[in-house]
C-alpha positions as a Markdown table, in Angstrom:
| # | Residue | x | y | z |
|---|---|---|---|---|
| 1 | Unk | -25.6 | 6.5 | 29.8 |
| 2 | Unk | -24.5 | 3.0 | 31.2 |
| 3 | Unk | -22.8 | 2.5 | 28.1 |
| 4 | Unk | -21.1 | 5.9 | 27.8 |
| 5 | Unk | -19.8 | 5.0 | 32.2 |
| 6 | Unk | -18.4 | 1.6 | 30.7 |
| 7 | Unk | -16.1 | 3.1 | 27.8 |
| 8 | Unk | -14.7 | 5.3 | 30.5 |
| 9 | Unk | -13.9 | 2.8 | 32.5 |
| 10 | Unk | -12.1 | 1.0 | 29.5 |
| 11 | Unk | -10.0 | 4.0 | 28.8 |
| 12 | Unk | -8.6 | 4.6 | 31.9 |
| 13 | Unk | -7.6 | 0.9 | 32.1 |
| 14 | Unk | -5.8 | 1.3 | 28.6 |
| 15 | Unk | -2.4 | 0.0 | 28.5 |
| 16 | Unk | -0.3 | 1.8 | 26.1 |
| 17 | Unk | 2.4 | -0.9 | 26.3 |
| 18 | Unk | -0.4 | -3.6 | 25.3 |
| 19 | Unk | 0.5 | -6.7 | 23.0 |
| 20 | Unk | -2.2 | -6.3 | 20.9 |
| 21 | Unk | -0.6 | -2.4 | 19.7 |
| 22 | Unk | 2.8 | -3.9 | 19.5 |
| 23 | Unk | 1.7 | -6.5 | 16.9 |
| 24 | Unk | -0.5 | -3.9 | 15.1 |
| 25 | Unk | 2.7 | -1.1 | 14.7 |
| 26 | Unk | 5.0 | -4.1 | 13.6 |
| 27 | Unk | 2.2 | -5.1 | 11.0 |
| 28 | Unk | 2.2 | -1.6 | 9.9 |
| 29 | Unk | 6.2 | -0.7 | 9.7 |
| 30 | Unk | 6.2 | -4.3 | 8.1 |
| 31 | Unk | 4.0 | -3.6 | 5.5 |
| 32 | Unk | 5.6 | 0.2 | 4.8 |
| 33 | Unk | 9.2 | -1.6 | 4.9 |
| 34 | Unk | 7.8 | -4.4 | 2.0 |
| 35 | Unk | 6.3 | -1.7 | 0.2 |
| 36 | Unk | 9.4 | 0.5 | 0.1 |
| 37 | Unk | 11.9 | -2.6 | -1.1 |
| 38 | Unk | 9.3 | -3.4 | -4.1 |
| 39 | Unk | 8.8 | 0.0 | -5.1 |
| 40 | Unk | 12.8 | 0.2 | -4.7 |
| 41 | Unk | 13.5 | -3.3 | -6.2 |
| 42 | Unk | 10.6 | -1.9 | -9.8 |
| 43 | Unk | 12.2 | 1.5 | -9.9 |
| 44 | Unk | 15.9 | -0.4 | -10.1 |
| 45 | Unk | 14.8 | -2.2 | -12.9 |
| 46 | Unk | 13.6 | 0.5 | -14.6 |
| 47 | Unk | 16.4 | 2.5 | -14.6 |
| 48 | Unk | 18.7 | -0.6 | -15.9 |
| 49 | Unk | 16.4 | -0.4 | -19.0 |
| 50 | Unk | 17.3 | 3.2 | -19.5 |
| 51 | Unk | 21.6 | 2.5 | -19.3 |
């Protein structure tokens, strides 16, 4: 029960605006960017070997 009063506690001090979720959102639109430009950069090639 102690445990269950603590994480209550945590949530209502969450900061939405927090460091810690910028870094992790710019990790993920990073890695969704990097993935788009490879798949982009693999399709291009392909299609140069069908011209």
């Amino acid at each position: 029960m102690a445990a269950l009063l603590e994480l209550v506690k945590t949530m209502k001090t969450f900061d939405s605006n927090s460091m810690f979720l910028f870094i992790v959102a710019g990790i993920i639109i990073l890695f969704v960017v990097a993935q788009s430009i490879f798949f982009l950069i693999k399709a291009w090639k392909r299609a140069e070997e069908f011209n």
